[in-house]
C-alpha positions in Angstrom: -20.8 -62.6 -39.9 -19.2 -60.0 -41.7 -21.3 -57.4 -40.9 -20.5 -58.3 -37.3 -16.6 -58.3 -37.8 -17.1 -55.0 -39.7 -18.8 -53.5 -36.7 -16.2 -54.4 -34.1 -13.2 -53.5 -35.8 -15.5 -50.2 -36.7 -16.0 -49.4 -32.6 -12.4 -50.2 -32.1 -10.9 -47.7 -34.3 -13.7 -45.2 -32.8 -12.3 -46.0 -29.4 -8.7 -45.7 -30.2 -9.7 -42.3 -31.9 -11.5 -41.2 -29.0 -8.3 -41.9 -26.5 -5.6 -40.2 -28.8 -7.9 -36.8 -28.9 -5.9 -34.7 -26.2 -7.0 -33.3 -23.0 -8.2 -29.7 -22.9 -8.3 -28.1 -20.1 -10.1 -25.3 -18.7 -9.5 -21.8 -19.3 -8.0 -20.0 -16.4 -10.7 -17.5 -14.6 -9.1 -14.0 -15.1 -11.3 -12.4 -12.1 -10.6 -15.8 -9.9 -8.2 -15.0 -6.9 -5.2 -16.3 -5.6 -5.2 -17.6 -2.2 -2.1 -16.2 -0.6 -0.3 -19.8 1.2 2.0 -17.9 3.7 2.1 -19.2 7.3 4.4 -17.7 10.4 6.3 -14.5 10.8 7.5 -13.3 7.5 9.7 -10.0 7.1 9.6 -7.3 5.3 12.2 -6.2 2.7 12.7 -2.4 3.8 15.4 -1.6 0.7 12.8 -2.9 -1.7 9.0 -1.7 -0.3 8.1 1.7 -0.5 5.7 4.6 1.6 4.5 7.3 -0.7 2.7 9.9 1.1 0.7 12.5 -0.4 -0.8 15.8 1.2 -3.0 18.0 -0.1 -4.1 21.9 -0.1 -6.9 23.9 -1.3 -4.7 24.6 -4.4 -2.5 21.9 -5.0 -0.9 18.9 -3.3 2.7 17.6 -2.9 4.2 14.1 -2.3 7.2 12.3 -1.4 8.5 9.0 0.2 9.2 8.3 3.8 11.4 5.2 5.2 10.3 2.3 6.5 13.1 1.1 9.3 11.6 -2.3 9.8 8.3 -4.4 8.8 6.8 -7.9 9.8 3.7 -9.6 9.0 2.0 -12.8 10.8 0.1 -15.5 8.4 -2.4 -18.1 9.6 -3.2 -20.2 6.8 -3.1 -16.8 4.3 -4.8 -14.7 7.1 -2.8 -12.0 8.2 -3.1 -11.7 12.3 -0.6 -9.5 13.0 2.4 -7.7 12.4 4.2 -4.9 13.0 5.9 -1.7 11.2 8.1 1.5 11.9 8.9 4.3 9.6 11.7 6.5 9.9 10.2 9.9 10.7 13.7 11.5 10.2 13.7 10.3 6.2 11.0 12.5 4.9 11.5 13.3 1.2 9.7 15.6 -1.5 9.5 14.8 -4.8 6.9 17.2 -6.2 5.6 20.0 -5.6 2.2 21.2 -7.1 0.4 24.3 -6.7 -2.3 25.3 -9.0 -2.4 28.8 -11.0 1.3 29.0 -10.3 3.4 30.3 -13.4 5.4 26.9 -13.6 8.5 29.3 -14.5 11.2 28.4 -11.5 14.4 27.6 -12.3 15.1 23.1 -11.6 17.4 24.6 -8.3 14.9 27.0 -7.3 12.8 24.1 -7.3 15.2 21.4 -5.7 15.3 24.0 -2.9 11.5 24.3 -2.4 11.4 20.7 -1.7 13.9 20.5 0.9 12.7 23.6 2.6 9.1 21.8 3.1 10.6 18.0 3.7 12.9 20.2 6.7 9.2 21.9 7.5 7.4 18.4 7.5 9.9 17.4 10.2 9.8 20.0 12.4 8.0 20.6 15.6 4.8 22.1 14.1 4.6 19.6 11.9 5.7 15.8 12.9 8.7 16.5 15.1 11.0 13.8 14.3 13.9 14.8 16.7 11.4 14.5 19.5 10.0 11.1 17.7 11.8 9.5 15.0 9.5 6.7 14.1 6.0 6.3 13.8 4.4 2.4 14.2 1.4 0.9 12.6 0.8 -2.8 14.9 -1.8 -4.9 13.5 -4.0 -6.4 15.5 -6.3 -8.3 12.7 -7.9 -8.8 9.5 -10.1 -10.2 7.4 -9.6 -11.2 3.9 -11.3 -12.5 0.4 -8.9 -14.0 -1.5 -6.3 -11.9 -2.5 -8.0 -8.1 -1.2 -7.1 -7.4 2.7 -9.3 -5.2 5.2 -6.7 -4.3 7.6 -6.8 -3.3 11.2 -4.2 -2.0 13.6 -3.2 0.9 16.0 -1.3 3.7 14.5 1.2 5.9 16.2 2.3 9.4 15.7 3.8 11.8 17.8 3.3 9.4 20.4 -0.7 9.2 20.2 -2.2 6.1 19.2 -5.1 6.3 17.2 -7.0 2.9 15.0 -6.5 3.2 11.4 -7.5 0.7 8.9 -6.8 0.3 5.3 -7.4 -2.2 2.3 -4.5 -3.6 0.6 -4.0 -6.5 -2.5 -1.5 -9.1 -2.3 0.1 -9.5 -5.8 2.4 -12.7 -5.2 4.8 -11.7 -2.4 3.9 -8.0 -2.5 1.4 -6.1 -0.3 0.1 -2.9 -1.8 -2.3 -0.5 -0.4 -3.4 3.2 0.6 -3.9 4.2 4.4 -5.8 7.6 4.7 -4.3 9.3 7.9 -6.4 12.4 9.6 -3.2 14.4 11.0 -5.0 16.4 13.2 -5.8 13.7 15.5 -2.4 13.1 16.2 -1.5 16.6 16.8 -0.6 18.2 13.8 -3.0 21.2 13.6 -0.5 23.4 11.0 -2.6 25.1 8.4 -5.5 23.5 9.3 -9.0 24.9 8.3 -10.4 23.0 11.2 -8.3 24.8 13.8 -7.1 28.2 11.9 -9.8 30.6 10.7 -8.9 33.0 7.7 -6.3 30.8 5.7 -7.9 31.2 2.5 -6.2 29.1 0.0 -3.3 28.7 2.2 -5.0 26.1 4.3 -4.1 22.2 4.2 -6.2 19.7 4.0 -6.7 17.7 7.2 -6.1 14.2 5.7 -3.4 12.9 3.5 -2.4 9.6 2.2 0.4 6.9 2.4 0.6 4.6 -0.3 2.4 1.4 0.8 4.0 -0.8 -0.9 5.7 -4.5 0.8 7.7 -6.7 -0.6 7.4 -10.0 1.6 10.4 -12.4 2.2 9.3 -15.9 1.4 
């Protein structure tokens, strides 16, 4: 008999053991992605999201920022479905200038000067001729998405020619960040271009050049 009272109270003490152990839980998946829970029209904060842009030449590249005037995206469930942006063509900036086997020996004014010269260039007529069209619009018309990483689709405008462009973009929380490769030529701007211009040497610019986006959403 007590053997048998020994072995109760023994599988009781076991069992009130065995419920004061805590909980552990699983370790968090650091390649697991976050499914993004927007749904409806949400804006864009302009002051906060950025456009770099960066072009490029047979001895050197430059980049700057660009405005964005106004931004909206459309969410189905985390999907994006639509949406629509347009970037002040008129707010061209340069902030570096980079040209290879250069002596790097101008003075910071000399310099400061440079960059205005080409942002004023950038917005003229041979270029993107801003008075004539202040914006540029990028409307999306769909995309697909796996977990966090975007595949992006839309109709671009520039100069008033409407080309598709796509891009890939991450959302990080409530901020959209990606690069959008943009092939000027097809929207006009031929300047310097090996593809039109014969005999530039290494004064010839590259067709394409980037914009690097970056959008903060408002929740």
């Amino acid at each position: 008999m007590k053997l048998v009272l020994y072995g109760f109270v023994l599988s009781m003490l076991l069992m009130a053991s065995c419920k004061e152990q805590p909980k552990t839980s699983e370790a968090p998946n650091e390649d697991s992605q976050v499914e993004v829970n927007f749904n409806g029209l949400k804006s864009v904060d302009t002051e906060h999201s950025t456009l770099y842009w960066k072009g490029y030449k047979i001895m050197g590249n430059h980049t700057g920022t660009i405005g964005l005037k106004s931004g909206s995206l459309v969410f189905d469930k985390g999907a994006i479905t639509g949406g629509k942006f347009v970037v002040d063509m008129q707010s061209v900036k340069v902030t570096e200038l980079m040209d290879f086997g250069e002596a790097e020996e101008e003075e910071e004014e000399s310099d400061e000067d440079d960059k205005s010269d080409l942002a004023q260039h950038l917005m003229d007529a041979d270029f993107f001729d801003s008075e004539t069209h202040p914006t540029a619009t990028f409307q999306i018309t769909n995309s697909t998405h796996s977990g966090n990483t975007y595949q992006i689709n839309g109709n671009l405008t520039i100069k008033g020619v409407q080309k598709e462009a796509s891009f890939e973009a991450q959302m990080n929380e409530n901020i959209l960040k990606g690069t959008l490769s943009i092939d000027r030529t097809q929207f006009g701007v031929t300047y310097g271009s090996g593809s039109f211009f014969e005999n530039l040497g290494d004064r010839a610019i590259k067709d394409k050049f980037d914009i690097e986006v970056s959008l903060h959403i408002i929740e």
